[in-house]
C-alpha positions as CSV (number, residue, x, y, z in Angstrom):
1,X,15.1,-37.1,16.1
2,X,13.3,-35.0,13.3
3,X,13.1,-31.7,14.1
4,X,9.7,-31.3,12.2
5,X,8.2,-34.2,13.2
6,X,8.8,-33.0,16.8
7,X,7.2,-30.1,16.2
8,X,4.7,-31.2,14.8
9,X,4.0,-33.5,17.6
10,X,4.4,-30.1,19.8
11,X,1.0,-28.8,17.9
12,X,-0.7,-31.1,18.8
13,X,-0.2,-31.8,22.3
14,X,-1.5,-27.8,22.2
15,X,-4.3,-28.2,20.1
16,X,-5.9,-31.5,21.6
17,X,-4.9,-30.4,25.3
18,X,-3.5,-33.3,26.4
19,X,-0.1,-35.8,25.3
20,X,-2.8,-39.1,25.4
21,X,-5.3,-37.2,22.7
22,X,-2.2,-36.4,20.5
23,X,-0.8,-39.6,20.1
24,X,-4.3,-41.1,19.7
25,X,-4.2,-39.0,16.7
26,X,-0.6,-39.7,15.6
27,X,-1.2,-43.2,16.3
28,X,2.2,-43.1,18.0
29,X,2.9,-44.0,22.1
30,X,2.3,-41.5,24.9
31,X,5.8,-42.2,25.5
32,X,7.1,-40.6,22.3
33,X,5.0,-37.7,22.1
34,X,6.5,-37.0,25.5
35,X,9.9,-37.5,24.2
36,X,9.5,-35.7,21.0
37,X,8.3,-32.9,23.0
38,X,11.2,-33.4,25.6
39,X,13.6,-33.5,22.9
40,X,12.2,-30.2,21.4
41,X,12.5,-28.4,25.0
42,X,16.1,-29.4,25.5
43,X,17.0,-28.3,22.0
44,X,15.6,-25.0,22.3
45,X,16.9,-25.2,26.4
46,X,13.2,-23.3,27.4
47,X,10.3,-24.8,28.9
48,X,7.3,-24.7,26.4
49,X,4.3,-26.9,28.6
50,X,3.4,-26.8,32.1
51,X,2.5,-30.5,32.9
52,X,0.1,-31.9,35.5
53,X,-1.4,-34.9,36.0
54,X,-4.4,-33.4,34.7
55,X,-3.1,-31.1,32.6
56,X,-1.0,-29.5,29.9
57,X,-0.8,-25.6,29.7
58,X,1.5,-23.3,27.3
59,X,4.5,-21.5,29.2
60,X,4.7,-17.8,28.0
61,X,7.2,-18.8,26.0
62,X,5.3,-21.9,24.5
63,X,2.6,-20.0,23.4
64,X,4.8,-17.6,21.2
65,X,6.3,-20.5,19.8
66,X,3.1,-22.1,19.1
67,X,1.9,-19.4,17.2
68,X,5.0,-19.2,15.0
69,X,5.7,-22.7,14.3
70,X,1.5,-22.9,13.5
71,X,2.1,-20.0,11.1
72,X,5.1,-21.6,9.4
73,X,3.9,-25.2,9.5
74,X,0.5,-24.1,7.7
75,X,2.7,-22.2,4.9
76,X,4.2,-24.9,4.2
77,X,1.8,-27.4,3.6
78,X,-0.4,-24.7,1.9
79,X,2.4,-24.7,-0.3
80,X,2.7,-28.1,-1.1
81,X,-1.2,-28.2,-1.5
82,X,-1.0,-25.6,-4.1
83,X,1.8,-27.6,-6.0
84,X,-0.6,-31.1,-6.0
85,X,-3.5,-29.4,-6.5
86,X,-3.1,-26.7,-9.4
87,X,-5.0,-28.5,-12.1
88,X,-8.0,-29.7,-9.3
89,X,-11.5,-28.7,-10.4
90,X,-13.5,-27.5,-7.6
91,X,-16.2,-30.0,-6.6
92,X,-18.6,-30.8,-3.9
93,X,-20.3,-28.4,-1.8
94,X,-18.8,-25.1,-0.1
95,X,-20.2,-23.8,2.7
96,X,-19.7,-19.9,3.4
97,X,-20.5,-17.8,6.4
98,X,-20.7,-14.0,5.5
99,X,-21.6,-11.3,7.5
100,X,-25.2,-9.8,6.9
101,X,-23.3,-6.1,5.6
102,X,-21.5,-7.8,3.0
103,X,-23.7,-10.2,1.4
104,X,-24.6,-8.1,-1.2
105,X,-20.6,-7.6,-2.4
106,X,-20.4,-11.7,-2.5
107,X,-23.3,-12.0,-4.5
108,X,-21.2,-11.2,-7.4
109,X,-18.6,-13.7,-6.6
110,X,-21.1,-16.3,-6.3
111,X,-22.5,-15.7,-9.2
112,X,-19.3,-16.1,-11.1
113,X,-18.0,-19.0,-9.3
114,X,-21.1,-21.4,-9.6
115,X,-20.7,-20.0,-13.7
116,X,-17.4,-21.1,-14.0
117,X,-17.5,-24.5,-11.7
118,X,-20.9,-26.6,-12.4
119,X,-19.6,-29.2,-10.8
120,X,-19.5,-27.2,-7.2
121,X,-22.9,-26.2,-5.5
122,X,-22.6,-23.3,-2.5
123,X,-24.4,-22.8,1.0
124,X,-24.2,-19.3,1.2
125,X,-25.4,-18.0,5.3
126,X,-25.6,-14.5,6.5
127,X,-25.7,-13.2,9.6
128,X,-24.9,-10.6,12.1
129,X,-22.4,-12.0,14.2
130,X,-18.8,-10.6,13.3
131,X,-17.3,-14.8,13.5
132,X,-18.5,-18.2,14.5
133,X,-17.0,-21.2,15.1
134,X,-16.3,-22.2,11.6
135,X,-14.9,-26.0,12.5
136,X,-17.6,-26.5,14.7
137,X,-20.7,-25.5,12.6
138,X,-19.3,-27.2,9.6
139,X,-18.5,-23.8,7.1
140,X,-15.5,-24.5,4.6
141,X,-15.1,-20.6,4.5
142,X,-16.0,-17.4,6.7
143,X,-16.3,-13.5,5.4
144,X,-16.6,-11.1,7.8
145,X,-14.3,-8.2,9.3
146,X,-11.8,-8.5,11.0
147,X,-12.4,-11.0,13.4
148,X,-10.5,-11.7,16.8
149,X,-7.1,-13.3,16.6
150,X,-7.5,-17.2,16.2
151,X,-4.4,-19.2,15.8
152,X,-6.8,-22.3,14.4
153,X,-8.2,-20.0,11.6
154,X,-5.9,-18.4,8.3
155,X,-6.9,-15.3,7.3
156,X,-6.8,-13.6,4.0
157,X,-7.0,-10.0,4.2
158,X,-9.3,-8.6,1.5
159,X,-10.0,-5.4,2.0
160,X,-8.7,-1.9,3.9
161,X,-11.7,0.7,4.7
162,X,-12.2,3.0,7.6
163,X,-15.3,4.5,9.4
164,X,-17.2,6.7,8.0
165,X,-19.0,9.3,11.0
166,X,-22.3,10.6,8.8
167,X,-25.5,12.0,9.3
168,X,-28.3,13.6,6.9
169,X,-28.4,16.9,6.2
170,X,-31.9,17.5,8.0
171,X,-30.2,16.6,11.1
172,X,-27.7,19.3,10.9
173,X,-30.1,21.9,10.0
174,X,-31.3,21.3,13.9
175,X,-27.8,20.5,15.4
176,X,-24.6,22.1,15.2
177,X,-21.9,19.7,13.4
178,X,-19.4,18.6,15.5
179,X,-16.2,20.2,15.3
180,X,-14.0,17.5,17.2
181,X,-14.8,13.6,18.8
182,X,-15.3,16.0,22.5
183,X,-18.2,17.1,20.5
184,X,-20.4,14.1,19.7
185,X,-21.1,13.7,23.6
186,X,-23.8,16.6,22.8
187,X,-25.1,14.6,20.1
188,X,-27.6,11.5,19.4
189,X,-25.3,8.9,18.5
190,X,-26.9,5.7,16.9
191,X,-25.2,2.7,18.0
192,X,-25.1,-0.5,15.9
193,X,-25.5,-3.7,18.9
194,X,-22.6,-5.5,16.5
195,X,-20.5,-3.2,16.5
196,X,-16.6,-4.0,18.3
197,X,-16.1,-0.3,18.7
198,X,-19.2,-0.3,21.3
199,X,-20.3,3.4,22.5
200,X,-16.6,4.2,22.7
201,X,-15.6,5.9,19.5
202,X,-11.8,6.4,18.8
203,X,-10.4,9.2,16.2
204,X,-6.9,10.4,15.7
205,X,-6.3,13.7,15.3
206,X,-3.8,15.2,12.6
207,X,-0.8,14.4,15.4
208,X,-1.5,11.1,15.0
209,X,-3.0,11.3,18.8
210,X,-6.1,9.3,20.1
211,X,-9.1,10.8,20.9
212,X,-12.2,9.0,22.3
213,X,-15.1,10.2,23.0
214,X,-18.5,8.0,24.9
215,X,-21.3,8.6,23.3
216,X,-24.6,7.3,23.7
217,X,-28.3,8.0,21.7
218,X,-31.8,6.9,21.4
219,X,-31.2,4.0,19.7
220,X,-29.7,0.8,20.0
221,X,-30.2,-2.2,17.2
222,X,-29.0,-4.5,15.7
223,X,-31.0,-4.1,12.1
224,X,-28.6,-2.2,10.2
225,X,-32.0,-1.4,7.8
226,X,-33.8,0.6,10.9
227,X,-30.4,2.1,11.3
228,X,-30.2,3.4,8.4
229,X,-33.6,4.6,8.0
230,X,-33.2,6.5,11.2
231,X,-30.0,8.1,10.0
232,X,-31.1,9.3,6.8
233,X,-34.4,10.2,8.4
234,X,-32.5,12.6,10.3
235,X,-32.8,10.7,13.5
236,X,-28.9,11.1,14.9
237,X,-24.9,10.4,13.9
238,X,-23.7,7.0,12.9
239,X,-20.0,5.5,12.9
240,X,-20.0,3.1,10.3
241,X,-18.0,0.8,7.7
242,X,-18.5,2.7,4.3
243,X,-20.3,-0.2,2.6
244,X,-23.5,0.0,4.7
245,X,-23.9,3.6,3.4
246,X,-22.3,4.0,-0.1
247,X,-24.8,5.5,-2.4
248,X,-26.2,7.4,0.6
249,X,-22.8,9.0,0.5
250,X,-23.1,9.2,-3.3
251,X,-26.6,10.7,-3.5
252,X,-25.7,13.2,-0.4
253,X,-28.8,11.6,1.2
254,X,-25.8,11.6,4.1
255,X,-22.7,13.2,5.1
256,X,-19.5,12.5,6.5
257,X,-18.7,14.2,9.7
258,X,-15.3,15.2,11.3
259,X,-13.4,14.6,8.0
260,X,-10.4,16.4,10.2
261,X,-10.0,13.3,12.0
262,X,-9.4,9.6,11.4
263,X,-12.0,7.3,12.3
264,X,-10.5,3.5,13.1
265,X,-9.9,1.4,10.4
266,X,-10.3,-2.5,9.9
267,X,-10.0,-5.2,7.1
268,X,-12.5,-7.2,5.4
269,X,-11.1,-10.9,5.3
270,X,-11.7,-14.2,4.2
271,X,-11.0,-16.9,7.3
272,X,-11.1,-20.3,6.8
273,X,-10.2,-24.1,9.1
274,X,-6.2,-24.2,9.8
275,X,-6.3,-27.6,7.4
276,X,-3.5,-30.1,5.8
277,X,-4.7,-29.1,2.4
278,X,-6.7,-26.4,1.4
279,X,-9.8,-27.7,-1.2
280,X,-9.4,-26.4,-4.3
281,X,-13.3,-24.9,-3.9
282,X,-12.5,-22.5,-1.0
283,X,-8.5,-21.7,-2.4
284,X,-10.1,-20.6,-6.0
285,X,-13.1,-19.2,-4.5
286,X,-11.3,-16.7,-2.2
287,X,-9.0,-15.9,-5.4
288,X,-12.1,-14.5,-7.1
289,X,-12.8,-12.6,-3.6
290,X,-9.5,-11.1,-4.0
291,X,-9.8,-10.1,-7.7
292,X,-13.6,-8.5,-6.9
293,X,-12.4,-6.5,-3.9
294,X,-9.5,-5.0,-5.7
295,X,-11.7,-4.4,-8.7
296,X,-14.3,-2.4,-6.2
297,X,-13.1,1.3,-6.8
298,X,-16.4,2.8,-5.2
299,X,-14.9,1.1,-1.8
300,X,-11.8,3.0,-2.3
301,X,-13.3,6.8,-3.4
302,X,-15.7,6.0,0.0
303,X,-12.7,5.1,2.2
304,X,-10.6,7.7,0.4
């Protein structure tokens, strides 16, 4: 039996949750799905499904497998895509998710891209939340940080940066600036409601060891325009990705804190649906993504 065909089969039995949905979709019998998965088990001599009457779960083993052979199955045809498709002109619509913080930055890429490709049109949507369901609400294309690990979603990392810990000046001429992380539980931290990191704010130290201190303040929001108003107003501390605060930095309006330490660092990506073929629209749009992030030196003197 073909290898690939069997595990092929394999993903899908995963992804649709049950042998009857995946060969509904392969348009093959219930009894070969089983057997292509059988035949797959026996080769590698593991169990990858627990099977029910009801239902089909992943063995601990299975799931590792599933996310490798998902991994290698989607280079693969992405690879073939990009063979078939090099000459393909981007048409249609593309739909992009971006996350509020970084709509500005893709503005130029947008720009460019409906320049370049008259023929494409784009539905461009912000908002604060760090990921959606892409398939579900119908988006070719997702830009965001870096979101929770999602074996139905490629990423494409585009950009490195780090926290930046900052505050005006006025509010150190009324508070004494914190020497190490155990020192910002005596301070008014801000807190961003989006934020992954929460009130619990991890630094390594020049050991390379992790320190985190809980904070807490006087304000919790999710407008990142009343944070920063608040900050620069003097009104408390603020852990933040550097492109929320970049010509604040710039124009000293604020300062960076605890420069002794390392704040966490994350990735701006680009995430997109785990398809066949990748359209040419979203495959030559994220391309221009790439080339603008690499371009943006600001982002790397700030994260520097």
């Amino acid at each position: 039996m073909d290898r690939l065909a069997a595990t092929k089969t394999f993903l899908r039995v995963v992804e649709r949750g049950s042998f009857t949905a995946a060969a509904e979709e392969l348009r093959i019998s219930r009894a070969m799905v089983s057997n292509h998965v059988q035949v797959l088990e026996n080769r590698l001599a593991v169990r990858l499904l627990n099977r029910t009457t009801r239902s089909v779960s992943l063995t601990e083993i299975g799931r590792e497998y599933y996310e490798r052979c998902s991994q290698i199955l989607h280079e693969l045809e992405e690879a073939d895509q990009i063979a078939s498709a090099l000459q393909q002109t981007p048409r249609g619509q593309l739909r992009i998710y971006c996350h509020t913080g970084l709509g500005r930055f893709i503005a130029p890429v947008v720009t460019e891209f409906l320049s370049r490709y008259p023929e494409v049109s784009v539905d461009l949507r912000t908002a604060n939340a760090v990921m959606i369901d892409l398939v579900q609400e119908g988006y070719d294309l997702g830009i965001t940080v870096a979101p929770p690990p999602d074996s139905t979603l490629v990423r494409r990392r585009l950009f490195g940066w780090r926290y930046v810990l900052c505050c005006a000046p006025g509010y150190l001429e009324r508070n004494p600036e914190p020497k190490t992380p155990a020192d910002l539980e005596g301070h008014n931290c801000l807190l961003y409601a989006y934020s992954t990191l929460g009130n619990e704010w991890p630094f390594r130290d020049a050991g390379g060891n992790t320190v985190v201190a809980r904070v807490s303040g006087s304000l919790l929001t999710s407008s990142l325009e009343t944070m920063r108003a608040v900050v620069v107003a003097g009104g408390g501390l603020w852990l933040t990705p550097p492109y929320h605060i970049l010509d604040h930095l710039a124009s000293g309006a604020l300062v960076p804190l605890l420069r002794a330490y390392n704040a966490p660092d994350s990735d701006i990506v680009a995430v997109y649906p785990h398809r066949r073929y990748l359209p040419a629209k979203v495959r030559i749009f994220v391309d221009l993504l790439v080339d603008r992030f690499a371009n943006e030196q600001r982002w790397s003197q700030a994260c520097g």
